[in-house]
Backbone bond lengths (Angstrom), bond angles and torsions (degrees), N, CA, C in turn:
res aa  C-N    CA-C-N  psi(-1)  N-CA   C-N-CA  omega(-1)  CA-C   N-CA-C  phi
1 X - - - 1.442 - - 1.523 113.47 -
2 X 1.395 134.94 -33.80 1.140 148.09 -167.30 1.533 87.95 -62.13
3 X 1.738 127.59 -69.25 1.115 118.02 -167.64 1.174 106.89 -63.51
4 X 1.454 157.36 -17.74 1.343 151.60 172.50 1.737 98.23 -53.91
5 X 1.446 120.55 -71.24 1.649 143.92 177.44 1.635 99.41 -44.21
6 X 1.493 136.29 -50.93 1.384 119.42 154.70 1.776 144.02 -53.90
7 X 1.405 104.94 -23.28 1.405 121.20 178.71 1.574 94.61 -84.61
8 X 1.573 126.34 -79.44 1.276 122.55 169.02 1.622 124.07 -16.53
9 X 1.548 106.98 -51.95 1.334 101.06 164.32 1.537 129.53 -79.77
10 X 1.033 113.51 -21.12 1.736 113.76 161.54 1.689 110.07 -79.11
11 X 1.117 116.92 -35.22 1.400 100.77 162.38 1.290 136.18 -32.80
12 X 1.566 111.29 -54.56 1.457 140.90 -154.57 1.327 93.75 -105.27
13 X 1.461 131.40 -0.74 1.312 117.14 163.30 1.488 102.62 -97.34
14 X 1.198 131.55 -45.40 1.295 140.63 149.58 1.422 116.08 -14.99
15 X 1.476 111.56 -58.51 1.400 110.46 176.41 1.845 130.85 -89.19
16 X 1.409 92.11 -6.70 1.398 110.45 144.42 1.413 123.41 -50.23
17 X 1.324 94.12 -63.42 1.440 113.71 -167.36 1.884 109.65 -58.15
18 X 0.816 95.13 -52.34 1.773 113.88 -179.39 1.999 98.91 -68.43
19 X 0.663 115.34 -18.69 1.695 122.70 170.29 1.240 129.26 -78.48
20 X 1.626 96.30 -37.35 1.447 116.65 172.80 1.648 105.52 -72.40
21 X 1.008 117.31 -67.24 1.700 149.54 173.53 1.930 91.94 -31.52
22 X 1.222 107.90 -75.24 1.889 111.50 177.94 1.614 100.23 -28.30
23 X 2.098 98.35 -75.73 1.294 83.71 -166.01 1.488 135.16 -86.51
24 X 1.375 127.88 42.31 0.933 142.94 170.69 1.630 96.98 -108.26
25 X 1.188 133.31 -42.48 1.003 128.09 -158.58 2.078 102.41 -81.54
26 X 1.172 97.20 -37.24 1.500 116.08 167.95 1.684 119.55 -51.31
27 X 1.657 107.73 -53.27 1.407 110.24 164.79 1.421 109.80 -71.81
28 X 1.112 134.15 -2.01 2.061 118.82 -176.10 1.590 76.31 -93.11
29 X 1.493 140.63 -41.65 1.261 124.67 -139.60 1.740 92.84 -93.93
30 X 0.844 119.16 -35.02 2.262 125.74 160.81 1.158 98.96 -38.14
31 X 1.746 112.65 -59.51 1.692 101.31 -152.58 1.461 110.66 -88.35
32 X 2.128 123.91 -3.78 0.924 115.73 158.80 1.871 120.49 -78.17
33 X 1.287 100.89 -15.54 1.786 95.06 178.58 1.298 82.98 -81.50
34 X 0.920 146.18 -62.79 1.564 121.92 -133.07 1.122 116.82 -85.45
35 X 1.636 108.03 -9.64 1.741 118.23 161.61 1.511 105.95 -75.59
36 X 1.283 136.08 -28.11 1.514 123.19 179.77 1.332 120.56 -102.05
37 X 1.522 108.39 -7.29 0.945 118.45 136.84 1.841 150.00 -39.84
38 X 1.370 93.43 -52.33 1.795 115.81 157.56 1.707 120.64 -65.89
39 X 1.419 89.24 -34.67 1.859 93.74 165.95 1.441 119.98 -63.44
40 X 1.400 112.63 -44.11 1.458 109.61 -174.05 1.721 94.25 -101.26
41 X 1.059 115.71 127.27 1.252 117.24 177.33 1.952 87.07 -167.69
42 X 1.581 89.77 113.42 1.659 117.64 -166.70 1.607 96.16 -66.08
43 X 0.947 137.14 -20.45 1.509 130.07 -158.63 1.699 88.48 -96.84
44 X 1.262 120.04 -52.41 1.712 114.67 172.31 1.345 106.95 -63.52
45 X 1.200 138.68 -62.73 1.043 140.52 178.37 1.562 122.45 -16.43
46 X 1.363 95.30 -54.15 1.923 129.65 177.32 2.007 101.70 -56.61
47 X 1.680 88.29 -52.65 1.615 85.94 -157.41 1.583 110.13 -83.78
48 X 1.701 115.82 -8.82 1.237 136.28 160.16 1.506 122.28 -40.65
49 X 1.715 93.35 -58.96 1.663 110.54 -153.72 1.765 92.03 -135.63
50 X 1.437 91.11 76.98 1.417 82.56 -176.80 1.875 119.80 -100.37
51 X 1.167 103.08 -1.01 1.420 108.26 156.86 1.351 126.37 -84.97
52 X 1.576 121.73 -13.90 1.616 135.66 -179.18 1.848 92.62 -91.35
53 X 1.288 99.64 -29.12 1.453 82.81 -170.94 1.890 119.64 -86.12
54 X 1.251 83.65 -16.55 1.616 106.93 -176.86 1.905 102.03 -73.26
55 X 1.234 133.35 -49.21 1.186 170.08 122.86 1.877 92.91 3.87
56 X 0.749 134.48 -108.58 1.353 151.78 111.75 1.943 99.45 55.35
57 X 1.839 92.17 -91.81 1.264 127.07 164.47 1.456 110.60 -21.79
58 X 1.891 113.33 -63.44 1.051 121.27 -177.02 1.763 130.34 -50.33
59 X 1.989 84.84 -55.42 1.391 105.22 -179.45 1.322 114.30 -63.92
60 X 1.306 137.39 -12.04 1.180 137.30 -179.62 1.762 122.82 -92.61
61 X 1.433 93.14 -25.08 1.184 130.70 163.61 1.544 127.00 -57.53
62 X 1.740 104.90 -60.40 1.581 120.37 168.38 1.652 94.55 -60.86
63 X 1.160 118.84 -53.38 2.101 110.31 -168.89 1.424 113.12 -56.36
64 X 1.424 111.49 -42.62 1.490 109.91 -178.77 1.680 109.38 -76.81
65 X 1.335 106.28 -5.60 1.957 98.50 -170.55 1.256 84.10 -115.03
66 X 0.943 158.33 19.80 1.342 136.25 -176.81 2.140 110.94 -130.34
67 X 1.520 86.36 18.99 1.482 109.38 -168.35 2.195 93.84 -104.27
68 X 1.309 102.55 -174.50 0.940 120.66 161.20 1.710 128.50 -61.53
69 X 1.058 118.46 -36.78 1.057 102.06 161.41 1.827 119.77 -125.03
70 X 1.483 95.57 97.06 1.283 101.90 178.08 1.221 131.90 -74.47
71 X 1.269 118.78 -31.48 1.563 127.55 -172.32 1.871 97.27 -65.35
72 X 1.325 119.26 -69.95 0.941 126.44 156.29 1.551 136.30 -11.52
73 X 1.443 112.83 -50.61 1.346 121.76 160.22 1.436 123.23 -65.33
74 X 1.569 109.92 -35.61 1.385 113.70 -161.26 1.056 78.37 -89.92
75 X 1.212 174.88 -92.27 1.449 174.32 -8.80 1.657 101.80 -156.45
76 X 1.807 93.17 -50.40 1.612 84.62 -170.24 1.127 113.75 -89.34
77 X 1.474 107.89 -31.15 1.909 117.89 175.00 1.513 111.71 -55.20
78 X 1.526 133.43 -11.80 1.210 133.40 -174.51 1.579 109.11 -111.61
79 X 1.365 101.62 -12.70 1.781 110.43 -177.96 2.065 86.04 -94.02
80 X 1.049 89.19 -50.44 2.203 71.85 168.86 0.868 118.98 -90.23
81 X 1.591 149.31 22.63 1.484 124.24 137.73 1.167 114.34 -78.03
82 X 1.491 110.68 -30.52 1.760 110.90 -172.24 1.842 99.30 -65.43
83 X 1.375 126.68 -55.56 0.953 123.71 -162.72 1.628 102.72 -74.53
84 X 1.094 115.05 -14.60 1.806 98.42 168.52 1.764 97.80 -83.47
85 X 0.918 114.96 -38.77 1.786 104.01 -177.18 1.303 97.39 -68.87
86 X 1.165 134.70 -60.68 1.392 106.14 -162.38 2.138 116.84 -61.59
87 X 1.266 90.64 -31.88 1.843 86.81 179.72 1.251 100.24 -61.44
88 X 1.351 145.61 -33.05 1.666 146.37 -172.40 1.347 103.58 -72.42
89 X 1.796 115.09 -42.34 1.809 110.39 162.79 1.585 115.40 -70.50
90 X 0.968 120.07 21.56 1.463 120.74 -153.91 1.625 73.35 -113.33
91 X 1.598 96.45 -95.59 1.596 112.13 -177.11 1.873 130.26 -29.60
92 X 1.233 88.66 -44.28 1.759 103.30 159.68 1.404 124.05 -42.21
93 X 1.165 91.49 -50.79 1.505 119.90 -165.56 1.633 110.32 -88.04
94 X 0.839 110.17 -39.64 2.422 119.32 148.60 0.916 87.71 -57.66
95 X 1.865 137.24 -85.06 1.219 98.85 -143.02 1.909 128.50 -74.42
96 X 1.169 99.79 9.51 1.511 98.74 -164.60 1.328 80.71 -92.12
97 X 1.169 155.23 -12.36 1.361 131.54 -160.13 1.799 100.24 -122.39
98 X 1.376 93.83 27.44 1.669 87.15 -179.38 1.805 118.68 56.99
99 X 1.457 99.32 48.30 1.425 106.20 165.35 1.558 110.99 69.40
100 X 1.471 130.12 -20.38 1.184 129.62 152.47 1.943 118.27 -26.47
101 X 1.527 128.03 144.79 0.954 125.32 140.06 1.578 136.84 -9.44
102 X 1.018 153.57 124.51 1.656 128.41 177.26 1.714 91.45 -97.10
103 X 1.253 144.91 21.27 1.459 136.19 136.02 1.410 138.30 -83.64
104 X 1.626 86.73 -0.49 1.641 83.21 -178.86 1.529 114.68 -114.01
């Protein structure tokens, strides 16, 4: 029995060991998404390259309008540029006032 009570316990150090090892290996692989994560971040991206994105904007724009239902497309592609410009006058406009409202 003793050797049964030694294997069991080298087992479970073993599987200690391999637990430790996962979650270390688990946190390097978190702190690499969430670092390339911070790289791609679409709102910088936008305010970076704002002629590629405009470009972009367009071409996606000509495919969806140049289909069957155009009115429809242009309808929505013009209800989201306005509403991305205005949240960017929105946010601008917080931060210039020190995080205040921009209505008050």
């Amino acid at each position: 029995m003793p050797a049964d009570e030694e294997n069991i316990a080298q087992l479970e150090e073993e599987l200690d060991g391999a637990r430790r090892d996962l979650k270390q290996t688990l946190n390097t692989v978190e702190a690499k998404v969430s670092e390339s994560a911070e790289v791609f971040n679409p709102r910088q991206f936008i305010r970076d390259n704002l002629v590629g994105a405009s470009c972009v904007a367009g071409l996606l724009g000509f495919l969806a309008g140049s289909g069957r239902y155009r009115k429809v497309a242009a309808a929505g592609i013009v209800v989201a540029l306005g509403y991305a410009a205005l949240s960017e006058v929105v946010n601008l406009r917080s931060e210039n006032h020190g995080g205040k409202p921009a209505y008050s």
